[in-house]
N, C-alpha and C positions, 0 to 999 in steps of 0.2 A: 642668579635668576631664581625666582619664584618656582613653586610647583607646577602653580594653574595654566603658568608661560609655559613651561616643559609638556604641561598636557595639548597646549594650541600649539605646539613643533607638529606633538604627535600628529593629533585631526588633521593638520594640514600636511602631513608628510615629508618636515621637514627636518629630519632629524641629523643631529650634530656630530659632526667631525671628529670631536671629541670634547668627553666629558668627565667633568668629576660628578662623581654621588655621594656624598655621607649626610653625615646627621645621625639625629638620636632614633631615627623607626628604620632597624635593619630589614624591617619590613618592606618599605617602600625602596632602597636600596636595590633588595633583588630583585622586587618589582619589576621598576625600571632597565633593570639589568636584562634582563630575561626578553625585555620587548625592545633594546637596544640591539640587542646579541644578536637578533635575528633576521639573517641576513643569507638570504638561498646563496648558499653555493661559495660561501664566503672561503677565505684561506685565515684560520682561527687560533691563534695562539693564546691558551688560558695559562697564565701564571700565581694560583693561588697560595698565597701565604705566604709559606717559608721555598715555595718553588720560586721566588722572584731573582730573576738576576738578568742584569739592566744591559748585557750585551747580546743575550736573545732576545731582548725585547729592542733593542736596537738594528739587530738584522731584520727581521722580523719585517719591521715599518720599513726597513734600508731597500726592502726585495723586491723587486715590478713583480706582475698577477702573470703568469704566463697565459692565461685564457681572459685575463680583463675583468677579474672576478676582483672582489675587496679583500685585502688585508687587514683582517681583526684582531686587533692586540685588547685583551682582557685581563687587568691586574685586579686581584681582587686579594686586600689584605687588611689589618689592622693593626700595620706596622707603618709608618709613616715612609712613602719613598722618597727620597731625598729630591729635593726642587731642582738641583743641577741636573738630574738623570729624567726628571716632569719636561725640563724645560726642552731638551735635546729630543725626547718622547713626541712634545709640540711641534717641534721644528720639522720634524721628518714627517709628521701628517699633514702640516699645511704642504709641504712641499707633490706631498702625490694626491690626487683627491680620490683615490681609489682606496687610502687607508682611513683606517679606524682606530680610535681611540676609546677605551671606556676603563676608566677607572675608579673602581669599588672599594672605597674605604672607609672602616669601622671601627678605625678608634677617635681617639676624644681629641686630639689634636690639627682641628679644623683649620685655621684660618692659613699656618702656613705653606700646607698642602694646596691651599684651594689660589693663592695667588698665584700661583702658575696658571691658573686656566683662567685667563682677562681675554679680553677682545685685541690685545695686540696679539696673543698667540693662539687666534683663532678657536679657542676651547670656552667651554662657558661650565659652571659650578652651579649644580645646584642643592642647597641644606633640605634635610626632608625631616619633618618632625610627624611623630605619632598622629594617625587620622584622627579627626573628630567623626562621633559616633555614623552621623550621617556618612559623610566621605565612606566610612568603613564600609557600612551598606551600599554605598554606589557602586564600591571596590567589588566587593561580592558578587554585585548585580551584572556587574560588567562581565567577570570571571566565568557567571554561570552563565551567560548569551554565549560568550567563546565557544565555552563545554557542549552549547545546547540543552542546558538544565533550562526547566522551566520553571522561575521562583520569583516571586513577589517580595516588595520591600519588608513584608512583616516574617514571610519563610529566612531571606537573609537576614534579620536582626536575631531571629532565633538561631539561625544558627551560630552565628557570630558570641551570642549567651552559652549558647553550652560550649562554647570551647574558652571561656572567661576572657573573649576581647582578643584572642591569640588570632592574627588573620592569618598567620603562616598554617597553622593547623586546619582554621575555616577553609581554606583554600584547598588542602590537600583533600577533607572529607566531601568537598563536592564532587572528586571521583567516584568516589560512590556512589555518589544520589546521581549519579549520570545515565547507570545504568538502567534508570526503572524508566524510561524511556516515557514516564507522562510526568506533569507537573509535580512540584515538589513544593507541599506544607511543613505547618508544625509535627505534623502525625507521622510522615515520613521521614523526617528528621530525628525523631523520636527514636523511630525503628531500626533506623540503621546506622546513626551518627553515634559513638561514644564520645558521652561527656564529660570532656574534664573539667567543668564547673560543676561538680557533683556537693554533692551536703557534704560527703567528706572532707574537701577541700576548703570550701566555706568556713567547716569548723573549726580546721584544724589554723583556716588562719586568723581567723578568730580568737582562738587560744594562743597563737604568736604572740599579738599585736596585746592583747591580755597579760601578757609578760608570765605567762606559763609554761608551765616543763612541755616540750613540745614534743621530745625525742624519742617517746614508745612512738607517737602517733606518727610522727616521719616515717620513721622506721614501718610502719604497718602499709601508710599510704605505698612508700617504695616496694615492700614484698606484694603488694596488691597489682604490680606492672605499672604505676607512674613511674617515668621519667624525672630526672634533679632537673632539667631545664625546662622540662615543663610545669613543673612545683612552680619554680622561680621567677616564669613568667606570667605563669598565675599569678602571685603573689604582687609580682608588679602591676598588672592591669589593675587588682584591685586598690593598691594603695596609688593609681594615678586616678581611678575614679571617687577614693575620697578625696585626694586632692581636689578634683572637680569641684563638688559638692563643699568643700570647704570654701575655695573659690567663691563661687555664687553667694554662697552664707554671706560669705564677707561683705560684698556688694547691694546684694538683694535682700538680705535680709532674712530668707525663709532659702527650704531648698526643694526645688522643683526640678524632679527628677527628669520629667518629659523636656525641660528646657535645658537641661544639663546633659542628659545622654542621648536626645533627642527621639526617647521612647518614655513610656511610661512603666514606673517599677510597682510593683505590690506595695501599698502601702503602709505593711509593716515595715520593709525591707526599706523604703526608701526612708524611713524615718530613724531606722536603726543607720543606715549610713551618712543620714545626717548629723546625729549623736556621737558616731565614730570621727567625723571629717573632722569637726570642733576639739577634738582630744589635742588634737596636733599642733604645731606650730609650723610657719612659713618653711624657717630654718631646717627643721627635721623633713618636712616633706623633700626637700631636696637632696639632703643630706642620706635619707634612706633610698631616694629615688634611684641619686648616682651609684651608691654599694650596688643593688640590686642589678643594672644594667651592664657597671663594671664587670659583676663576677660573671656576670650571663656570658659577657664574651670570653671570658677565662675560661668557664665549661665547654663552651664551642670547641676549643680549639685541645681540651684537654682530655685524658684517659676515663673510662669507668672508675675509678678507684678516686683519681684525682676528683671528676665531678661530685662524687659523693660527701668527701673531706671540706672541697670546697664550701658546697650547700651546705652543709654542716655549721660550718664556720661564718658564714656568712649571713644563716640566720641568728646567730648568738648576736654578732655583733647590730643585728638590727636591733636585736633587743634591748642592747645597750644605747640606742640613741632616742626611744622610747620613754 
């Protein structure tokens, strides 16, 4: 299934029995997950990660609601659960229509996961790839009606800028802008939102992709309170918007930012990211794109020490495909 299908379930209130979510925007993953989940008064079984094990998740679904409430079974991993344990998973929710299925998976090995959820086993799959610029802003804009933030599409793109394209972060800073209880611009964004698309960040990935000693400046970013998976996803947003712009070049000929990110950039900056895009090849764009998202979920699920080594390691090796 499509997204825009999954978004017409939604509107129309008709949401599914059960589901897979993956793909490459872990973003849109929890998304989905979070407006699936929610379900007054539910009976809610989450088994993340390394908690899965498939005979609580079998009673779980096996159990009638003693007040006629729903059984919600939540896997959310990025370990592949075996199709035998999907499929017996399937069977027990068609069989009560009082249960729930949702299943949250974030690793790379799509397609034999998502064959258990067909329309013979009542379940439907849907892949969810990184928004385009707009979508992000609608994402936002929806976010903030929920909140009761009141913010225009130009206040959501800024925001969405100073947090370099990370919607998990944009999302989380509009708890803040909630509280000023009147409409939210650039100016108020300004004031209270910290940006991690800072000239630091800029520069320092800059001097990455430059094939420069990078490791005082890491190191300074990090002692200054960034986050390794915030670094990392920085780093990705940007190297998927020269991809963009490389894209375009390719086709069109010139690069136009307003028609690429569906905003308009300072026209030093969009010209500097045009001159960037072109360095590249097809090959490396992907090749840096998959490092980059691989080790992202390695930090997820890994220690302070380990996410540091990681990132570490993980920018050298960028450098090497540069």
């Amino acid at each position: 299934m499509r997204r825009n299908e999954l978004d017409n379930l939604i509107r129309n209130n008709e949401r599914p029995q059960a589901v897979m979510l993956y793909g490459e925007s872990h973003f849109l993953i929890d998304y989905y997950l979070r407006i699936f989940s929610t379900i007054p008064d539910a009976n809610v079984l989450s088994l993340y990660h390394d908690e899965y094990d498939f005979n609580s998740a079998k009673v779980h679904l096996s159990q009638g609601s003693l007040f006629g409430d729903q059984n919600l079974l939540i896997i959310k991993n990025e370990k592949k659960v075996p199709k035998k344990d999907l499929d017996i998973l399937l069977e027990l929710v068609q069989k009560n229509p009082d249960n729930t299925f949702i299943y949250a998976y974030y690793g790379s090995d799509m397609k034999t996961s998502a064959k258990a959820f067909n329309k013979k086993s009542g379940g439907i799959e849907v892949r969810l790839f990184p928004p385009f610029a707009n979508e992000a802003r609608s994402l936002i804009m929806q976010e903030a009606q929920r909140l009761g933030v009141q913010m225009d599409g130009y206040a959501a793109t800024h925001l969405i800028e100073t947090q370099n394209g990370d919607l998990s972060l944009a999302f989380n800073e509009l708890n803040k802008l909630r509280i000023l209880g009147r409409p939210v611009g650039a100016k108020e964004i300004d004031a209270l939102v910290y940006g991690v698309a800072e000239v630091k960040i800029d520069q320092f990935i800059n001097h990455l992709l430059a094939k420069k000693d990078f490791k005082e400046e890491l190191q300074r970013i990090l002692e200054s309170g960034e986050d390794e998976i915030r670094i990392i996803t920085a780093i990705s947003a940007f190297i998927t918007q020269l991809y963009l712009f490389y894209a375009h070049i390719k086709i069109h000929g010139i690069a136009d930012s307003a028609a690429i990110l569906g905003y308009k950039l300072p026209q030093k900056i969009e010209q500097e990211r045009a001159q960037q895009s072109i360095r590249f090849k097809q090959e490396q764009y992907e090749t840096i794109l998959n490092l980059l998202l691989a080790n992202e979920l390695k930090m997820k699920s890994g220690g302070a020490l380990e996410k540091n080594a990681l990132l570490l390691a993980t920018l050298i090796k960028l450098q090497s495909y540069i």
